[in-house]
C-alpha positions as CSV (number, residue, x, y, z in Angstrom):
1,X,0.0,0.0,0.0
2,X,2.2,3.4,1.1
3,X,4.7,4.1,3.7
4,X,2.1,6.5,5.6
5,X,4.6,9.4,4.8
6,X,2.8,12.6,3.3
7,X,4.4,14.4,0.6
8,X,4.1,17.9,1.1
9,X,6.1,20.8,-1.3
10,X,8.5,23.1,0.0
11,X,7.9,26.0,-2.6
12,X,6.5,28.2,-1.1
13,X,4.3,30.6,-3.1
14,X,5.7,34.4,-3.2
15,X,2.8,36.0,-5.6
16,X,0.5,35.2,-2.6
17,X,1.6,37.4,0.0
18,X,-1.1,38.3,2.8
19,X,-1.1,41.9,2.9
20,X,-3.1,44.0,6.2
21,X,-6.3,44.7,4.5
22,X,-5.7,48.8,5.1
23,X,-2.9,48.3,2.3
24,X,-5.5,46.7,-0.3
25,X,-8.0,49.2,-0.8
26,X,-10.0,45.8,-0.9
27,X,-11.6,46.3,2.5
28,X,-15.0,47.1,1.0
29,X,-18.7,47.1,3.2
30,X,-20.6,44.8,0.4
31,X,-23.4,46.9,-1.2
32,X,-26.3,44.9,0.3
33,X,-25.6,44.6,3.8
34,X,-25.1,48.0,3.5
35,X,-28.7,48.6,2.6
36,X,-30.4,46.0,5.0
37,X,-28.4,45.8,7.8
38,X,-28.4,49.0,10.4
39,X,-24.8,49.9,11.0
40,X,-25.3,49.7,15.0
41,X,-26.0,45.7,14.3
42,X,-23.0,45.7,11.9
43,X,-20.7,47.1,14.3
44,X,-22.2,44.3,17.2
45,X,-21.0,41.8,15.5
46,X,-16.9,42.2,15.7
47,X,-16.8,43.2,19.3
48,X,-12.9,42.7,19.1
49,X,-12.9,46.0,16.5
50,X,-13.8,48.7,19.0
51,X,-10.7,47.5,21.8
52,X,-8.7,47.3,18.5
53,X,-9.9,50.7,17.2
54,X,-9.1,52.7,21.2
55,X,-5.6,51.1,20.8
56,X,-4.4,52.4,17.2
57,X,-3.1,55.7,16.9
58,X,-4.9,58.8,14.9
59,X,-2.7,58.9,12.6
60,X,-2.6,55.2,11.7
61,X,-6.4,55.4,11.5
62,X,-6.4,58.1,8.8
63,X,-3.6,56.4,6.5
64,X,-6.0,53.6,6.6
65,X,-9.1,55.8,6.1
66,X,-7.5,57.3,2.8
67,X,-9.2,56.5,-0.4
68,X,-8.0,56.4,-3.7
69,X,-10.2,58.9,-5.5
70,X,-11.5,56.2,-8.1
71,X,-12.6,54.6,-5.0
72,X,-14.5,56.9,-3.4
73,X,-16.3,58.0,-6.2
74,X,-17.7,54.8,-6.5
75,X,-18.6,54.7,-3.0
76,X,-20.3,57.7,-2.5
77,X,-22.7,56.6,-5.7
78,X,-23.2,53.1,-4.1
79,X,-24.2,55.3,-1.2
80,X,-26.6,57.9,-2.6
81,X,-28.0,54.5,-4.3
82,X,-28.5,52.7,-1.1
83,X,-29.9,55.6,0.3
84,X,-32.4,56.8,-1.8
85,X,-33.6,53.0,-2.0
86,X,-33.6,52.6,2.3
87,X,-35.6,56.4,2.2
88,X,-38.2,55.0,-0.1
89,X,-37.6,57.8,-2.8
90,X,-39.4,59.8,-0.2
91,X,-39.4,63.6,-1.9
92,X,-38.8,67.1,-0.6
93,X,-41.6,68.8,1.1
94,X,-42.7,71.8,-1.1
95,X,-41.0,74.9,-0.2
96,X,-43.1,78.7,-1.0
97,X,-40.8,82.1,-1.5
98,X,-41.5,85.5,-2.2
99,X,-39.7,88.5,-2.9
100,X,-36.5,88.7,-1.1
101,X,-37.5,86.8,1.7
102,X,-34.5,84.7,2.9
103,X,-37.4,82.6,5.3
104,X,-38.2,79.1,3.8
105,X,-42.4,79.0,3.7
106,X,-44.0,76.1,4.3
107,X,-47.0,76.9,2.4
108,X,-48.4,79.6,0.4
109,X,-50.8,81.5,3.5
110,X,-47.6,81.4,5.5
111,X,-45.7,83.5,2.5
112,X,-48.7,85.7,2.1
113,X,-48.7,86.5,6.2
114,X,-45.0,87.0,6.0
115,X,-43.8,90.4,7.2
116,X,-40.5,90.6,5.3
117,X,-40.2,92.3,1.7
């Protein structure tokens, strides 16, 4: 049958070298837990983040917070997106104006009554 020996190889591969995720840019929240989960529940579930975050220093933290500007242009649309969806496409409440009047109205008897030119 065999000897019971395992072969095993002793090259070692150099193209797969673990980098800290902060280095990667490939650290990424995925789109859809975004939009369903709350961020408080998110956060509750790696308790072992918040001793880790008190222990690193400010300026570690922003090096690590630093976005490539590719990046965070396509984050901040995958934000307005998830957004918009999680608001229900809820729209602005109608705003009245008149004259110069730097007041905001929030409906057409309240610009009439206003005092200001």
């Amino acid at each position: 049958m065999g000897t019971g020996r395992v072969m095993t190889s002793c090259v070692a591969s150099t193209s797969a070298k673990a980098e800290p995720a902060a280095l990667t840019r490939e650290s990424k929240v995925g789109f859809f837990s975004r939009l369903f989960i709350p961020h408080s529940v998110r956060r509750a579930v790696h308790p072992g983040r918040a001793v880790k975050r008190a222990v690193t220093p400010k300026v570690v933290k922003k090096a690590s917070r630093a976005m490539h500007p590719i990046d965070n242009a396509a984050y901040s649309v995958q934000r307005s997106v998830a957004t918009t969806i999680r608001s229900g496409g809820k729209r602005k409440a109608p705003v009245f104006r008149h004259g110069s009047c730097p007041v905001k109205h929030r409906s057409a008897e309240a610009a009439a009554r206003c005092q200001n030119p």
